[in-house]
N, C-alpha and C positions, 0 to 999 in steps of 0.2 A: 181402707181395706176393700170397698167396694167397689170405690173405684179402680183398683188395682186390678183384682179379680175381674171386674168386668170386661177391663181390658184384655188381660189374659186370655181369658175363653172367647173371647171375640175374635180375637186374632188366631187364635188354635182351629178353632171351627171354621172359619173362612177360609183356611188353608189347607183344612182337610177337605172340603167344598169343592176345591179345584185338583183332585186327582181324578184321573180317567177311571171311572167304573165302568161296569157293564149295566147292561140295560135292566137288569135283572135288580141293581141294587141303587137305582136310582133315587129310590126313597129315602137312601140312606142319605145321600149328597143334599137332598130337599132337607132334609131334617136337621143336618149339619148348619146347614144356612139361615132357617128358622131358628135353631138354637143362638147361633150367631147375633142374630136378629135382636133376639130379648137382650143378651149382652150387651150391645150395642146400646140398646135403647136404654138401659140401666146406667151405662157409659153416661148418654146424655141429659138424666134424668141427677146425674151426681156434679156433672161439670157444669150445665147449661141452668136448670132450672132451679137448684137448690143455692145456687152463688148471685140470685137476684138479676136471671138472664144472661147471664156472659155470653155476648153474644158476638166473640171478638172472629177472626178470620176462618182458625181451626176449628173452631167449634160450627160456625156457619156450613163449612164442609162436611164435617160431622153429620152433621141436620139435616142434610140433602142428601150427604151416603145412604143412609138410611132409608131416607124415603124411598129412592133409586134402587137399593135391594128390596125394598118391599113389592114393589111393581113389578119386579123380576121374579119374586116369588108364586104374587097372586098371578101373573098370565104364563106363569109358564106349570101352571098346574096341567094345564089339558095338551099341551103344547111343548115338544121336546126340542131344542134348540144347542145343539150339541157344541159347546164352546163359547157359547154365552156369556155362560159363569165367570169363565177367562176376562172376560175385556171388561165385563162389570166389579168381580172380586180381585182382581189384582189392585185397580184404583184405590179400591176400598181399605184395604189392609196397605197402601202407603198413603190412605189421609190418617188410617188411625197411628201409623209410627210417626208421621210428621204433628199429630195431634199431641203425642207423649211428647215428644221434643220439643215443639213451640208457641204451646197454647200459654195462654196468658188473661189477664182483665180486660173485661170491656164492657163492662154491663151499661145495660139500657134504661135510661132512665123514666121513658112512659109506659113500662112494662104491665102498669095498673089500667091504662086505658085498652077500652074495648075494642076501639078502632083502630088501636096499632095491632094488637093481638090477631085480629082479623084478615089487617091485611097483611102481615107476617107469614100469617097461618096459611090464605090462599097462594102466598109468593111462593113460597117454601114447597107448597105441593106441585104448584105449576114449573117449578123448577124441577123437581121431582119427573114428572113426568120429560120435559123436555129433555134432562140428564139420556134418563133412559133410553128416547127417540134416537139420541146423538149415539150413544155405547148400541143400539140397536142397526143403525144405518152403518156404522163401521160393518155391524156380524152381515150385513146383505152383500156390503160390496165386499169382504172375503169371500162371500160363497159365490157372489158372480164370476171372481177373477179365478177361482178355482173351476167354475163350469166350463168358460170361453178356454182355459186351457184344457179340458174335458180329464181333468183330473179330480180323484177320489184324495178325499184331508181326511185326516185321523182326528182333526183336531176341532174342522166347522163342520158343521152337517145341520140339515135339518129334514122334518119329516112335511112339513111342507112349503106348498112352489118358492117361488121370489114373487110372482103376483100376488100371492096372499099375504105374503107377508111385505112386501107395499103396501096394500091397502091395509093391515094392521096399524103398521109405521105411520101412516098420514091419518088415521083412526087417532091414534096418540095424540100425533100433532095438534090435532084440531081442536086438540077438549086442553090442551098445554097451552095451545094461543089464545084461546077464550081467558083462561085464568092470568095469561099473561097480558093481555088485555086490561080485563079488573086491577092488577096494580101496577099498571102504568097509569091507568086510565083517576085510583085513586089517591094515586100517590101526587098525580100532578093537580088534581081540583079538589082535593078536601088534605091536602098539605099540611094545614092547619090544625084540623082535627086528630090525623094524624100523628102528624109529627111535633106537634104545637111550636111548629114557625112556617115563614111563608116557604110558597116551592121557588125553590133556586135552581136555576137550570145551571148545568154544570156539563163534566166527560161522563158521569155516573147516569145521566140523565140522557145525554148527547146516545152513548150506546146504546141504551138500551129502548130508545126508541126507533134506532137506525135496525137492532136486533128485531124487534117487529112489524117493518116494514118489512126487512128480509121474510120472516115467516108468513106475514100475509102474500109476499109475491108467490112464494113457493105454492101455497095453501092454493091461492086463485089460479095460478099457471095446472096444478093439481087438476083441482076440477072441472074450469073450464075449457082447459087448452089439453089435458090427457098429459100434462108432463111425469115422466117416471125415467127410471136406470139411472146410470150413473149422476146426471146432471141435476135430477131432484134428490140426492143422495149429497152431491158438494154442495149446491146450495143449502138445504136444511144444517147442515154441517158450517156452513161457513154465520147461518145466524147463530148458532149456537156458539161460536167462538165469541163473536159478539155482542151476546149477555153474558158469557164467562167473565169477559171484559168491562162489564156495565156493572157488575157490584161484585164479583171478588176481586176481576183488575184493583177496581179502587180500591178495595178495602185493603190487599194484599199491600199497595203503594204506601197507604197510611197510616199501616199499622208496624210493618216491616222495612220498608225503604224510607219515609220521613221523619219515622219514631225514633 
């Protein structure tokens, strides 16, 4: 029943989240999403944690929704970003109907150890963050391609420039590749500890270190070379397909396509 309900209200709230208010009732839409938020979190508190981590592809999604609207939540306290909500809550309410549809067993079996916990815990944030950077960089380049045609959208706006909000975006980045960093970094030299076997390099492995290369070049062309517009927008965008690729690629492959 709770996980029932939770889902319910979660999907309710999310979708009342994404109607156009006026400015006047914005609060409301903040608090709909906050509300949303705890559902959610109840969601993964009845699927994920109480089933001995099931921590199968949906539920992994789940994990990262979450976090992803949470960041959404806390920076856009000060910060109005009109459409946002769109390219972040839509995602969100089709992982939780594909979550009702094809979530299944997967539990994890060193769920007692500290260091998988850990680095779970940092993965899952730094994905978190990076999710948002990518549903972030999409809402700049609508509003550039809305500017260059010097046309007013009902739908994107914001209250401020594209420079600030580049350097918000590469803000993000930077504190996403640090954490993404930390579990590449301890996923490949403490394997063991980890994941109690040795590291196997694999595609799972192959991406996701091809994805960090990517975000370092971005990161370095960033700061020391002044790159921004559209081409630090496809780049950022294009590492992020290639960590989408690096563990739900595979997981989706293994759990869905060779199971």
């Amino acid at each position: 029943m709770l996980y029932l309900s939770s889902y319910i209200f979660a999907l309710l709230l999310y979708w009342l989240s994404l109607f156009n208010l006026n400015d006047k009732y914005i609060s409301v839409k903040r608090l709909s999403v906050a509300l949303a938020l705890i559902c959610h979190a109840l969601l993964i508190y009845y699927d994920v944690l109480l089933r001995s981590f099931n921590f199968d592809f949906s539920n992994a999604l789940l994990v990262v929704s979450i976090i992803t609207v949470f960041f959404y939540l806390i920076f856009n306290i000060k910060m109005h970003h009109k459409g946002l909500e769109k390219i972040i809550i839509i995602p969100t309410i089709l992982i939780l109907i594909f979550h009702s549809i094809f979530s299944h067993e997967h539990t994890i079996r060193n769920d007692d150890s500290i260091y998988y916990l850990l680095h779970i815990g940092i993965a899952i944030i730094g994905y978190g963050l990076l999710t948002y950077s990518a549903f972030f960089s999409i809402f700049i380049m609508f509003l550039e391609k809305n500017l260059h045609r010097k046309k007013l959208s009902s739908f994107f706006s914001s209250e401020n420039s594209l420079l600030g909000m580049e350097k918000f975006l590469f803000f993000i980045l930077g504190f996403g590749f640090i954490l993404l960093t930390i579990t590449i970094f301890t996923g490949v030299f403490f394997s063991n500890e980890i994941f109690r076997q040795p590291f196997i390099f694999n595609h799972k492995t192959f991406f996701g270190i091809t994805s960090w290369l990517f975000y370092a070049y971005v990161l370095y062309q960033r700061f020391f070379n002044g790159l921004r517009g559209k081409k630090a927008l496809h780049y950022s965008l294009t590492a992020f397909i290639l960590l989408l690729l690096s563990y739900f690629g595979s997981k989706f492959v293994i759990e869905y396509l060779l199971s």
